[in-house]
Every structure is written in structure tokens, then in C-alpha cells.
C-alpha positions in Angstrom: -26.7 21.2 -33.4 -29.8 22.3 -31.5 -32.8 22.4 -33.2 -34.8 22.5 -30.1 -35.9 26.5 -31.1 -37.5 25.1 -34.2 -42.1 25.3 -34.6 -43.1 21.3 -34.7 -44.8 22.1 -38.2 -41.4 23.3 -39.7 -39.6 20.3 -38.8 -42.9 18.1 -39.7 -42.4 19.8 -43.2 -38.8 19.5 -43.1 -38.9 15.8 -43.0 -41.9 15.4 -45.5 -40.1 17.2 -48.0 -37.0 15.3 -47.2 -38.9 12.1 -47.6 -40.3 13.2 -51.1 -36.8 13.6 -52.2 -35.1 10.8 -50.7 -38.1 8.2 -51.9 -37.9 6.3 -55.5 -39.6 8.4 -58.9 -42.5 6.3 -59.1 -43.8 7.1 -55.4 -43.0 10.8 -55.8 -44.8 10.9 -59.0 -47.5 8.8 -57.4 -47.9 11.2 -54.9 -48.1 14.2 -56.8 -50.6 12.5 -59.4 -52.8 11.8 -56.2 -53.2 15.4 -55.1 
């Protein structure tokens, strides 16, 4: 899989979003609070 094509800030959102999801209730809900 080549994901070399991809802009830096897709991938940079990519992997924020796919840390919001993968991290525990309390820390998303943080997060979101926080904003």
C-alpha cells in the first residue's frame, strides 16, 4: 500500500482522528469538553 501520494496534513488528520477513536471515553470526552 503506498500512501506516499498523500498531503502531510491528511495523514496528520488521519491519525488524530484515529487516535480520538482508539483512546478510552473519558479522554475523548475530555477533549471535546476542552475545546
Amino acid at each position: 500500500m503506498e500512501i506516499d501520494y498523500f498531503p502531510s496534513h491528511i495523514i496528520k488528520e488521519i491519525k488524530n482522528t484515529w487516535e480520538i477513536w482508539n483512546s478510552p471515553p473519558r479522554l475523548s470526552t475530555n477533549s471535546f469538553t476542552s475545546k
